[in-house]
C-alpha positions in Angstrom: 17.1 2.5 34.7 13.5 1.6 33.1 12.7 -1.5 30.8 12.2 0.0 28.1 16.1 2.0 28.5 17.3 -1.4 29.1 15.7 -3.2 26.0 16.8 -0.3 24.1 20.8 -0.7 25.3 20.5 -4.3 24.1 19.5 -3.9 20.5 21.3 -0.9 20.2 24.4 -2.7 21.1 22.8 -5.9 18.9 22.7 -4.0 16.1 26.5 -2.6 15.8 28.4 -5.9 16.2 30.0 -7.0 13.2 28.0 -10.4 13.3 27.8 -11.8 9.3 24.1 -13.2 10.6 22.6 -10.0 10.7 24.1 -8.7 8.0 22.7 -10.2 4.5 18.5 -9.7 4.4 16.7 -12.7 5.9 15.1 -15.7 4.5 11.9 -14.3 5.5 12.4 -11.1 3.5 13.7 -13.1 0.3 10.3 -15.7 0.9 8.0 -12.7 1.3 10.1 -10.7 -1.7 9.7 -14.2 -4.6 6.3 -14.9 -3.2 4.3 -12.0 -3.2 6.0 -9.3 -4.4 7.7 -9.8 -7.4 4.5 -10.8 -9.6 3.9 -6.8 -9.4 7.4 -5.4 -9.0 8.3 -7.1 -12.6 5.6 -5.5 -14.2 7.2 -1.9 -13.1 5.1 -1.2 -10.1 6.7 0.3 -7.1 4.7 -1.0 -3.8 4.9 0.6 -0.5 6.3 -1.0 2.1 6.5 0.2 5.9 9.1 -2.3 7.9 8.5 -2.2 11.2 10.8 -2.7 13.9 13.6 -2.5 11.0 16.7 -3.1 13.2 19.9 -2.0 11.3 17.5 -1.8 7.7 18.7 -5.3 6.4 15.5 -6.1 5.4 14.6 -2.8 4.6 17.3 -2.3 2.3 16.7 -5.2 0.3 13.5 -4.7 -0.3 14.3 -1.3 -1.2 16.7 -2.7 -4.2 13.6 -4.6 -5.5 11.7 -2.4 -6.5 9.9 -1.0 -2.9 9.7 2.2 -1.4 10.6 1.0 2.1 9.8 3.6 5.2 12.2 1.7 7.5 10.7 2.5 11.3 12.8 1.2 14.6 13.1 4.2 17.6 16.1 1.9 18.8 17.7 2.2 15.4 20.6 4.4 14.5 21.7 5.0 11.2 25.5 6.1 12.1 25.7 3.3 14.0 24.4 0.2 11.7 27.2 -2.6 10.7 24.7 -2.7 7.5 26.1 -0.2 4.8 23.9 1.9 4.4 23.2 3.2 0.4 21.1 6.6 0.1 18.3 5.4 -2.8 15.6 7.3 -2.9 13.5 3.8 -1.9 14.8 3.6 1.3 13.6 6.4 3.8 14.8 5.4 7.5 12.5 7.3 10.5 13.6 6.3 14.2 10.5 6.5 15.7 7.8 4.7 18.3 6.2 2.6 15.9 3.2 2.4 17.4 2.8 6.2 17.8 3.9 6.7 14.9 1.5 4.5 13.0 -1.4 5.6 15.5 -0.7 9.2 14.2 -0.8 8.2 10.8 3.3 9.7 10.0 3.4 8.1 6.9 0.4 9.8 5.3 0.0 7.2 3.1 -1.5 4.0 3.0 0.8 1.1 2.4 0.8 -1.9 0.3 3.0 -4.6 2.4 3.3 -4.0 6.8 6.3 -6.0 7.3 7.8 -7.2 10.9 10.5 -9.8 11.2 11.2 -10.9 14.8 9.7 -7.7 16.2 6.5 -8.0 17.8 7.6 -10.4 20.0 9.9 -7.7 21.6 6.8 -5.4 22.7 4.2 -6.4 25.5 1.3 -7.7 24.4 -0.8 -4.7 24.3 1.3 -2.5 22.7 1.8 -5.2 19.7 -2.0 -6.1 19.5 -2.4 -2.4 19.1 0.8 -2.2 16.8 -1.4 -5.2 15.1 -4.6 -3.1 14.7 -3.0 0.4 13.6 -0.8 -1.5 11.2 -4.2 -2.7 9.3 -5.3 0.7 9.8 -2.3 1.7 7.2 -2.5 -0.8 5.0 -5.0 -0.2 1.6 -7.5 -2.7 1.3 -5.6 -5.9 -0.7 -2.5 -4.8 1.1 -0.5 -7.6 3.4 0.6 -7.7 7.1 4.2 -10.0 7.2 4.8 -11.1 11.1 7.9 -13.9 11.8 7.3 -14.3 15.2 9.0 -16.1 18.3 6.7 -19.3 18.7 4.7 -19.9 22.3 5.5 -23.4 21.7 9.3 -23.1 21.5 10.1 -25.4 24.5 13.8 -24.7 24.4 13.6 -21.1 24.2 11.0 -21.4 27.5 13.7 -23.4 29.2 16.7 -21.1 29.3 14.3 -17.9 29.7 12.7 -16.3 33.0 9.0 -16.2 33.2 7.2 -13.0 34.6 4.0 -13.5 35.4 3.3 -9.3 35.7 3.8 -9.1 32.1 3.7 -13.0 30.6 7.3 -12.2 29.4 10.1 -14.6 29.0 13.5 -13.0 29.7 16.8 -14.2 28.5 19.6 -11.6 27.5 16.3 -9.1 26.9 12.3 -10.1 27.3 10.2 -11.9 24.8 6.2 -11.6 24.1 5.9 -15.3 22.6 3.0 -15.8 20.1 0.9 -18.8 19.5 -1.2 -19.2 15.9 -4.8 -18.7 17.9 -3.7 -15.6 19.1 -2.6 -14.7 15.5 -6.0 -15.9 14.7 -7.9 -13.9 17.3 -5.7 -10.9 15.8 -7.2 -11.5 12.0 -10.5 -12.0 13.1 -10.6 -8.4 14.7 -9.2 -6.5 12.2 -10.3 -7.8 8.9 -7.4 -9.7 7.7 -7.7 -12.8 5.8 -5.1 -15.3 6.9 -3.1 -16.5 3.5 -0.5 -18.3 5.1 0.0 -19.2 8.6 2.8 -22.1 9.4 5.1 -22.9 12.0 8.4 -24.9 12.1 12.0 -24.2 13.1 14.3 -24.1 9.6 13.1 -20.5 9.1 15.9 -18.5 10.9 18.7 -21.5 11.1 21.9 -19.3 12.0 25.4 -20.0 13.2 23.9 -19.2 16.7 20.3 -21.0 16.7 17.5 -22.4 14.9 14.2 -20.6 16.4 10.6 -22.4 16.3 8.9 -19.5 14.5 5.5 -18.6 12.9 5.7 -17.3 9.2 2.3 -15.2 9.0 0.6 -13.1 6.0 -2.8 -12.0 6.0 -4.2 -9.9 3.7 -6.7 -6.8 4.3 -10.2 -7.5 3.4 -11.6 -6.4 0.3 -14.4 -5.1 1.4 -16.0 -1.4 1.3 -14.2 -0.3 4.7 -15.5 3.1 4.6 -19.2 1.6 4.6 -18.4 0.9 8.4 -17.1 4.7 9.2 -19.2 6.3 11.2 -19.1 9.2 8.5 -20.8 7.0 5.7 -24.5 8.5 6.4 -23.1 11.9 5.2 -22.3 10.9 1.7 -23.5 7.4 0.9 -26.0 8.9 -0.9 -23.5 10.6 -2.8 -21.5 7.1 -3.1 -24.7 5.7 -4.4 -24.5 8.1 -7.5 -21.8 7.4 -8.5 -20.7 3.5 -7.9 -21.3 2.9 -11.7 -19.0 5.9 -12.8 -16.2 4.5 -10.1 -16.1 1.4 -11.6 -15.9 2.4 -15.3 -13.2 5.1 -14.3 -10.8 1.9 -13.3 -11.5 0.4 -16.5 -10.9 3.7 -18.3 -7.9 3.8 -16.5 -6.5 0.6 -17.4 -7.4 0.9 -21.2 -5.9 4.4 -21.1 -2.4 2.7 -19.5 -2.1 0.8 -22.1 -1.9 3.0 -24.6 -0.1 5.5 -23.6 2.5 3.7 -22.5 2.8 2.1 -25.7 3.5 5.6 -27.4 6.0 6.9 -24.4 3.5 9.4 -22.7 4.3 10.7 -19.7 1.3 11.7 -16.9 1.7 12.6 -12.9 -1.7 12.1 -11.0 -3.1 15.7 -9.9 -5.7 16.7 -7.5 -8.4 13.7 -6.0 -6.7 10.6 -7.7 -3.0 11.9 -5.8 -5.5 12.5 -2.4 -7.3 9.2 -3.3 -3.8 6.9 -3.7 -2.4 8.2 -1.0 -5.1 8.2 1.5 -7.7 5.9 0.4 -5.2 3.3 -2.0 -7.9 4.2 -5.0 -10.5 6.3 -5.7 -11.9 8.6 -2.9 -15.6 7.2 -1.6 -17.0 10.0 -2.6 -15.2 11.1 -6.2 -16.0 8.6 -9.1 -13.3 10.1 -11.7 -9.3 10.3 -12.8 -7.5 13.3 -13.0 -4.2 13.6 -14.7 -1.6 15.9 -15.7 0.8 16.5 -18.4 3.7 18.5 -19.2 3.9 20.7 -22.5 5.7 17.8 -24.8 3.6 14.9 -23.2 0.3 16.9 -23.8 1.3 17.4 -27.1 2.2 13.5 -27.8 -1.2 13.2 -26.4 -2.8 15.2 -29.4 -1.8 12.9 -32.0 -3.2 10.2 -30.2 -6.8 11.1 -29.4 -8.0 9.1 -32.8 -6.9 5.7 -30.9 -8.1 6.8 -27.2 -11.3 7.4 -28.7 -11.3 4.0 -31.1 -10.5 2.5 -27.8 -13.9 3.7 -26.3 -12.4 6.6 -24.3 -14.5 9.2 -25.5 -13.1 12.9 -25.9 -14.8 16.0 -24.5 -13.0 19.5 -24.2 -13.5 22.2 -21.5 -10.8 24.2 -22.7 -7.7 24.1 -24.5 -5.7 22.9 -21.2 -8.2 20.2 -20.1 -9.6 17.6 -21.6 -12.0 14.4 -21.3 -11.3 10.9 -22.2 -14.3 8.7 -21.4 -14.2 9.3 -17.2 -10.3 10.5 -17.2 -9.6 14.1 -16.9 -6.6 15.6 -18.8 -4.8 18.7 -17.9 -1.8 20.9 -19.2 0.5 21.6 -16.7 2.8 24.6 -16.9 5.4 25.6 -14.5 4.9 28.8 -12.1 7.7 30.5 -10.4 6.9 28.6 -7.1 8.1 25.4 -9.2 4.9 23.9 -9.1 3.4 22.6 -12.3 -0.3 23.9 -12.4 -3.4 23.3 -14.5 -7.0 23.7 -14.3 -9.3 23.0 -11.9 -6.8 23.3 -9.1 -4.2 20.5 -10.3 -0.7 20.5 -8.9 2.9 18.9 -8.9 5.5 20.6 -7.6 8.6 19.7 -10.5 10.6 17.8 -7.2 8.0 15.2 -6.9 7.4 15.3 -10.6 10.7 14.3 -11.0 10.4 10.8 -8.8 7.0 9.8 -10.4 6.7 6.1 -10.2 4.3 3.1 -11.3 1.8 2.5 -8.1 -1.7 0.2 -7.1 -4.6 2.4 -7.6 -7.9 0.2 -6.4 -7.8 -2.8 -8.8 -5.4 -0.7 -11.4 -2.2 1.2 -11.6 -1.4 4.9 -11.5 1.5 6.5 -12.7 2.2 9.1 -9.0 5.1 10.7 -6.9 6.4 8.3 -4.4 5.7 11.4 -2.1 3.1 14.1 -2.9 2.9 15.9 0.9 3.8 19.3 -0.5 1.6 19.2 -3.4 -1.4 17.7 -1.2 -0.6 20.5 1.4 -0.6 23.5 -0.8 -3.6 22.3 -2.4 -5.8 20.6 0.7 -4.1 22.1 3.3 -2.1 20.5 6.1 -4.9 18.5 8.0 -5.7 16.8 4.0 -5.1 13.4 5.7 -7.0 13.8 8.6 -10.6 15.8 7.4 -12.9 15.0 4.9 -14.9 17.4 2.5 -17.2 16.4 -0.4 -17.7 19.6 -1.6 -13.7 20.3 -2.7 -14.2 19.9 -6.6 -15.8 16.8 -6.5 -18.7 16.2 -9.1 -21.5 15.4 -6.9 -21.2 18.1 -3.8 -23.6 18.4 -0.8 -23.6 21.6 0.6 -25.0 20.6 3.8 -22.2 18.1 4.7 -19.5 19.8 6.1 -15.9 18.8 6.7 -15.8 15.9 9.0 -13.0 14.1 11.0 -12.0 11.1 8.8 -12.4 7.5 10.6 -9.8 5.1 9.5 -12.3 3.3 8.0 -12.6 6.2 5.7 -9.6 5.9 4.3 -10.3 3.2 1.7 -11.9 2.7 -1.4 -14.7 1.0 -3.4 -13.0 -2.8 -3.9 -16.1 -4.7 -5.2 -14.5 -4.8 -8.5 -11.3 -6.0 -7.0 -10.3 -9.6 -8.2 -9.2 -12.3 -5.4 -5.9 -13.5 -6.8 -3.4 -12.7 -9.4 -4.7 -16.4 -11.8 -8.4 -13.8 -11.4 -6.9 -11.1 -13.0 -5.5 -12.6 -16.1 -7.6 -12.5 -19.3 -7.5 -15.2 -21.9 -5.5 -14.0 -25.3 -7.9 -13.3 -28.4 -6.5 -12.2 -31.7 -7.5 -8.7 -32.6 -9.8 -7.7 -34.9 -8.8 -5.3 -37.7 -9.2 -1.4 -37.3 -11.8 0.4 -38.4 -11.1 1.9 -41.6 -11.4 5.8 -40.8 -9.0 5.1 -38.0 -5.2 6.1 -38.7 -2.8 3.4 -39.6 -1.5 3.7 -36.1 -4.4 2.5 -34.2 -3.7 -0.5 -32.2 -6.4 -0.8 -29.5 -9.5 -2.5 -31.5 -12.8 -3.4 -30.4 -12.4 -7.0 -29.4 -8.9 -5.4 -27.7 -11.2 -3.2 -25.6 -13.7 -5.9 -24.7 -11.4 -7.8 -23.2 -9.2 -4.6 -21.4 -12.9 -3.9 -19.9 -13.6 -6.6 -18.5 -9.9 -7.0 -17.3 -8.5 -5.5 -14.0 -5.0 -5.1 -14.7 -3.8 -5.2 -11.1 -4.8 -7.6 -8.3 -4.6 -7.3 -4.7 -0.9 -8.9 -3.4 -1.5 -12.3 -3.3 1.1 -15.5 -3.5 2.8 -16.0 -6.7 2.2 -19.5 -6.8 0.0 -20.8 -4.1 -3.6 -20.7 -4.2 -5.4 -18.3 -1.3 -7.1 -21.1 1.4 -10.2 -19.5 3.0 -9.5 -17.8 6.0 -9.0 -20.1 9.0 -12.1 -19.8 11.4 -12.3 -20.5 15.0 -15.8 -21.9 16.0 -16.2 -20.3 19.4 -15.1 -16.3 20.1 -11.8 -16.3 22.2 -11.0 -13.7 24.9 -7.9 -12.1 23.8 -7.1 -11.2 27.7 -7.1 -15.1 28.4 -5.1 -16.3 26.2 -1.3 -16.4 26.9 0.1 -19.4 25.0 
């Protein structure tokens, strides 16, 4: 019998007893949840959240009740077999699977906004969780967090009662243990672009009927920087990029401004075409596209209508192609009517098939929001083809096109967006309250979004990067001499 078969007997059995410890979620998943999460799940937003390693989904499932969308990934997990009930919401979606395959493959074909693992990388060899480490990042949007509680390297009681491999640097007791130390951690940050929020260690974190741990509790948070500047691919269309940075950053304002109002009337919009490719496989607006593109059905288009006085009061100024799509400022608009296929269509190659239309859900869109499907594979198929995740083209619709790039192999530094405009932290983000001015006097009674309103929504991001609900970000910790990763064992 290999390792791996044996590991995988052990937490298979782990995982079906009836033991009330592994049963509620964990402290670290409540922690993680009031923390970081909640300042944007209050607000309505529905973040992404891959946990990896899941076990029997406790975690997963709470998560999943607050306002996640939780891919749950563990390829010793069985769902028939879990002591945790298990309650089919369409926020919870469990895959038994290698994780790091399945990450390195990109499966989820979608960036995430949290990469959560409780008590998990500790259970692979080092290499496979360093890469687990690295591909994890590499499916996170820039902003998004990485969650580890880890076995500590320092646990002295643990090291005691275990056996010591020196082949592997394992520690063995009823199954084998990778222990982590905080420079390692550190090391780990340093090479992927994560900047370390929190990083502490103490035993108290995981005090059950059966032990009290020394663990490390440690969230980083992906760089906002411009990733795809570092792609290999950038030469082919930074001079498109360069175009258009200006346009990029006044569609997220648009966006923002157009939000607001049309939530306040009850309007209903699905992202279509390069904003659905852009959330899901950049986290924003693709590199190379500088605009929104939106849908609506027949009644929202024609709520929309009567609106267009107080869009365009609010500096979102309308254009028309056609009858079916419209502008407002940088924010295309688009009819959407059924075909027999079930797929709501409109100009300009925009599509929603009515099933995903159906779970359309607040998301993070660069330094906004997006109203989107939780899962837009079939429309993204049908209209960029199966490989849409994988290959590149500038010249699909876009505004500026290149006809001498061709479709290219996307890096995973590709798949990100523009995040100078980004702020740091959620205090950043908040605008200070001024009292409106009065409407202009052609405007209908109706109008609410003035000009001071504006100025202030403009200069506003309404959506930060995940950051701690009530602690201030400390700089990234920083190691004054570059460690080899191979040396290091404790």
């Amino acid at each position: 019998m290999t390792e791996y078969n044996k590991e995988k007997i052990y937490w298979d059995s782990y995982y079906s007893e009836n033991n009330t410890d592994i049963i509620a979620n964990s402290n670290f998943s409540n922690y993680i949840n009031e923390t970081y999460l909640k300042p944007h799940t209050q607000k309505g937003i529905v973040l992404k959240v891959a946990d990896l390693g899941c076990g029997n989904m406790r975690d997963s499932q709470y998560f999943s009740e607050n306002n996640c969308n939780v891919y749950a990934i563990d390829k010793s997990f069985d769902i028939n077999k879990s002591v945790v009930q298990y309650k089919n919401n369409k926020f919870l979606n469990p895959i038994n699977a290698d994780v790091d395959l399945f990450l390195q493959d990109h499966s989820l074909h979608s960036l995430m906004d949290v990469i959560y693992m409780r008590w998990f990388i500790h259970a692979v060899p080092y290499p496979v969780g360093h890469n687990i480490f690295s591909n994890s990042v590499f499916n996170l949007k820039p902003g998004g967090l990485v969650c580890i509680e880890v076995r500590s390297i320092n646990d002295e009681l643990l090291k005691n009662e275990s056996h010591y491999d020196d082949s592997d640097i394992s520690y063995k007791t009823t199954h084998k243990r990778w222990l982590y130390g905080k420079e390692r951690l550190t090391v780990l940050s340093q090479e992927n672009n994560i900047e370390i929020l929190e990083m502490e260690e103490s035993r108290g974190f995981s005090d059950t009927s059966v032990s009290n741990p020394l663990l490390i509790r440690f969230i980083g948070r992906k760089k906002l920087v411009n990733h795809f500047e570092k792609s290999e691919n950038f030469k082919l269309y930074r001079p498109i990029t360069e175009k258009m940075q200006n346009a990029t950053k006044k569609s997220y304002s648009d966006l923002t401004i157009f939000n607001a109002i049309i939530e306040k009337h009850n309007i209903k919009y699905v992202s279509v075409a390069g904003s659905t490719l852009g959330l899901c496989r950049h986290g924003g607006i693709i590199p190379w596209d500088n605009d929104i593109d939106l849908g609506f059905t027949k009644i929202n288009w024609i709520k929309l209508n009567k609106i267009r006085y107080i869009l365009e009061a609010a500096g979102l100024r309308y254009t028309r192609n056609n009858y079916n799509h419209f502008h407002y400022g940088t924010i295309d608009v688009f009819l959407l009517v059924e075909n027999k296929y079930r797929f709501l269509c409109g100009d300009a190659k925009t599509i929603c098939h009515v099933s995903e239309y159906t779970t359309v859900v607040k998301q993070i869109f660069g330094p906004t929001y997006i109203y989107a499907p939780l899962n837009n594979q079939l429309s993204l198929k049908t209209r960029y083809k199966d490989n849409y995740y994988t290959t590149g083209d500038v010249n699909d619709n876009f505004h500026y096109k290149n006809k001498e790039v061709g479709r290219f192999i996307l890096t995973n530094n590709d798949r990100s967006f523009r995040s100078v405009f980004v702020k740091n932290d959620m205090s950043a983000a908040k605008a200070p309250a001024k009292a409106p001015a009065k409407a202009p006097a052609k405007a209908p009674a109706a109008m609410a979004m003035t000009k001071a309103t504006i100025a202030m929504t403009k200069a506003t991001i309404a959506v930060a990067p995940i950051s701690s609900n009530n602690k201030k970000n400390p700089s990234p910790i920083k190691l004054r001499r570059k460690i080899d990763m191979r040396k290091i064992h404790f």
